[in-house]
C-alpha positions as CSV (number, residue, x, y, z in Angstrom):
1,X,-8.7,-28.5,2.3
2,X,-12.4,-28.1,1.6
3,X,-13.9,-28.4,-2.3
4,X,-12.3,-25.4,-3.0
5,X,-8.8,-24.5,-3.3
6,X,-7.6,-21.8,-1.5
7,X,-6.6,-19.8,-4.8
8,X,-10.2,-20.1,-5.9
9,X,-11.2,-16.8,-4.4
10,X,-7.9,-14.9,-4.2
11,X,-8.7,-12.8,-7.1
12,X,-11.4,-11.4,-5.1
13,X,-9.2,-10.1,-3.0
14,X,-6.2,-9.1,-5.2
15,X,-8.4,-7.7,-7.5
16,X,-11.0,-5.6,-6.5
17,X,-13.5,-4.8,-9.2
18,X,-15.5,-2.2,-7.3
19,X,-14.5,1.8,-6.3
20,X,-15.2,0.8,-2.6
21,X,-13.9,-2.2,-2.5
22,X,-10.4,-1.3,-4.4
23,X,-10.8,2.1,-1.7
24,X,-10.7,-0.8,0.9
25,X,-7.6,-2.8,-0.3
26,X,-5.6,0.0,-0.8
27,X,-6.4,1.4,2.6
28,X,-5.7,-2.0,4.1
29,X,-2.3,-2.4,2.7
30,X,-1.2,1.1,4.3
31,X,-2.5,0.3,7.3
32,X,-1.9,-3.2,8.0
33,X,0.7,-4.0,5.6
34,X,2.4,-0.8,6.1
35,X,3.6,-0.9,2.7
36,X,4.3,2.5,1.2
37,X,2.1,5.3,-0.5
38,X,3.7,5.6,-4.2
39,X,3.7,1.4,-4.0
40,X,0.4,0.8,-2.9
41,X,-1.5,3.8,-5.2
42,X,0.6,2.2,-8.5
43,X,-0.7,-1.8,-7.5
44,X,-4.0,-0.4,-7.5
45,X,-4.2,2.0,-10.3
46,X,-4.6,5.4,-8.4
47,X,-2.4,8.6,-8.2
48,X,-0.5,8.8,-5.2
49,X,-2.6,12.1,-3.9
50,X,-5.9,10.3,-3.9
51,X,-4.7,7.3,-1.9
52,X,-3.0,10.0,0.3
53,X,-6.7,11.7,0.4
54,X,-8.1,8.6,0.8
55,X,-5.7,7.6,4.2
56,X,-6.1,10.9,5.2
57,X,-9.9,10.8,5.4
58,X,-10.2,7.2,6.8
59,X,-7.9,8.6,9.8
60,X,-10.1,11.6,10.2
61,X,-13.5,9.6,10.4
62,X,-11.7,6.8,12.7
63,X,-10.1,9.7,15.1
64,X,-13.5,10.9,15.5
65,X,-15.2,7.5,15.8
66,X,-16.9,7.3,13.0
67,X,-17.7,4.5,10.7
68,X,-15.8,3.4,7.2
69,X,-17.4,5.0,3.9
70,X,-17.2,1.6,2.5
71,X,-18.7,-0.1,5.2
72,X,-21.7,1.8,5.5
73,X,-22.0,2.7,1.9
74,X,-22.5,-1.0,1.1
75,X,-24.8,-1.5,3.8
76,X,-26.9,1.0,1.7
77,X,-25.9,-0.1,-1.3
78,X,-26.7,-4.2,-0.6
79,X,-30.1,-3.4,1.2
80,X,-31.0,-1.5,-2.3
81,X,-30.1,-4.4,-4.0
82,X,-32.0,-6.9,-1.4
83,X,-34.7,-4.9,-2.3
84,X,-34.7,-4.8,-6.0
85,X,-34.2,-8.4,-5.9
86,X,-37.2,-8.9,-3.5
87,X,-39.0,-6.8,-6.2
88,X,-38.5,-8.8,-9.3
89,X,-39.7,-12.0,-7.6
């Protein structure tokens, strides 16, 4: 293995530190991990209704081709911060 260990950036991961990014896990482990609704909403610290909003929304946008929120919401979000960075120089 490379310089890194591969437990070096699991906390990334496991422990999402952003709203998008902990909508994004949770989401994941529905969908992929099929694990179920009251687990999933508990490991990430969010009532059962919102992750079931949540699912229920990502479904909606998907069925009608549309894009992630948190895809596109950190394209904004990251060229804003390209920007101020650019900025500052």
């Amino acid at each position: 293995m490379g310089p890194h260990s591969r437990g070096a950036y699991d906390a990334f991961f496991l422990e999402p530190n952003t709203a998008w990014h902990r909508r994004y896990e949770a989401l994941r482990a529905v969908f992929v991990e099929e694990e179920p609704l009251h687990d999933v909403a508990q490991q990430f610290g969010v009532r059962y209704g919102t992750l079931r909003n949540w699912a229920s929304e990502f479904r909606a946008a998907h069925d009608l081709g549309q894009a992630a929120p948190f895809f596109s919401r950190c394209r904004t979000a990251c060229s804003a911060a390209r920007k101020t960075t650019r900025a500052a120089r």
